[in-house]
N, C-alpha and C positions, 0 to 999 in steps of 0.2 A: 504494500500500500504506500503511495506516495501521500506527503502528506498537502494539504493548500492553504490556502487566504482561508478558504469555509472555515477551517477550524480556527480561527482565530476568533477573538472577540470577548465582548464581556461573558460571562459566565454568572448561572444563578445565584452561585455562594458567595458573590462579590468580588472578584477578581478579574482580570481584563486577560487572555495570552495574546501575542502577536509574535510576528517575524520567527513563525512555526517551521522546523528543516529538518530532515531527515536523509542521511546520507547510505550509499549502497552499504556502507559496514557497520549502519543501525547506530550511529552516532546521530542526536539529538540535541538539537538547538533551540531552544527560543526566548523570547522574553515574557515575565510578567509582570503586572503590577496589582498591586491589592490598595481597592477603591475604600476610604479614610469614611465610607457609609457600610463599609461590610458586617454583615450580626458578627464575625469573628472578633468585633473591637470589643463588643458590649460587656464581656467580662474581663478583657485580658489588655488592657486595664484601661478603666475610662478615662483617668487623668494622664494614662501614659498611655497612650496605643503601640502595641507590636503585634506584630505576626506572630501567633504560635507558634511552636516547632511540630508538633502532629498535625495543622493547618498546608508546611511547607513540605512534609513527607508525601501530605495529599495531593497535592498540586505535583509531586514528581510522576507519582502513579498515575493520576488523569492525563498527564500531559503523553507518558509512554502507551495508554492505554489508546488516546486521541492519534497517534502515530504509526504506532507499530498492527494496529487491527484487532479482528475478532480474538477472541478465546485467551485475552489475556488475566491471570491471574495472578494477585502478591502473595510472594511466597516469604517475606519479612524483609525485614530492613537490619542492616549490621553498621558497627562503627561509626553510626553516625555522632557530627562534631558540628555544633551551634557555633558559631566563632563572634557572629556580631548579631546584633538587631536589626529587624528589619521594621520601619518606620510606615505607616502607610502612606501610599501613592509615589514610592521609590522603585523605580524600573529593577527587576533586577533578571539578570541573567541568568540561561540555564543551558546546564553539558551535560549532556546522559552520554556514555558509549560502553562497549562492552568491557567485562574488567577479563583480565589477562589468567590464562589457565585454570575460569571456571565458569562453567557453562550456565547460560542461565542468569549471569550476576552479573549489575550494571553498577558503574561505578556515575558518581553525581559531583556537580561542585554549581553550586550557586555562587552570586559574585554581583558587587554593586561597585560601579565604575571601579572595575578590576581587581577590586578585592576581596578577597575569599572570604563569603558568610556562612558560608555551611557545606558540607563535604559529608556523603557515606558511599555505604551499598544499598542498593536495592535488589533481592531474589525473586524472581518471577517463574509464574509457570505457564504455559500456554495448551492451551483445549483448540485443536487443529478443528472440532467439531463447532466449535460455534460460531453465532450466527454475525454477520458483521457490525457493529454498533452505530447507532443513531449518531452522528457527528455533533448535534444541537446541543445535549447533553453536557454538563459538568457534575462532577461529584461535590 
């Protein structure tokens, strides 16, 4: 599946992707930003707003899910590493590609004008049977 422009755009749970890419060796591009009206503000914390860190594992998973096609499943997340805050309505970038000598397992690194916010793994599984996903969709 090639990915396009369609998958871009705001999303239900408040967040915006664009400049969506997908390369022949399943390396993953693109940008997000999370919208300063998102429900993820209203607890965490009103007088300080950031981004979750389970909010930004989400948004890896939707984004490879929005990419890579049908039948994807999370199969956990490892060594993830929070390094900064992410502020609302801060672009920030996104590198999925596959990690080196194990199948199945993407390596990640978010980055806001080039510095590393967050960094792990993601393990995935894929169900070659199912059906291909509604593009409109965000988690």
């Amino acid at each position: 599946m090639t990915p396009s422009m369609d998958m871009a755009g705001l999303c239900g749970s408040g967040y915006e992707l664009s400049e969506i890419s997908m390369t022949e060796a399943s390396v993953i591009t693109a940008r997000f930003t999370v919208k300063s009206g998102s429900p993820w503000f209203d607890g965490h914390f009103p007088d300080n707003p950031i981004v979750p860190g389970i909010v930004q594992m989400s948004m890896i998973f939707d984004l490879m899910q929005r990419t890579m096609g049908p039948g994807l499943e999370l199969g956990g997340f490892k060594r993830v590493r929070f390094k900064q805050l992410i502020r609302p309505d801060t672009p920030v970038s996104v590198l999925i590609k596959p990690a080196k000598k194990i199948p199945d397992r993407f390596e990640y690194q978010l980055t806001i004008d080039q510095k590393i916010i967050c960094t792990g793994f993601i393990d995935i599984r894929i169900d070659r049977t199912a059906r291909p996903p509604d593009q409109s969709t965000c988690m």
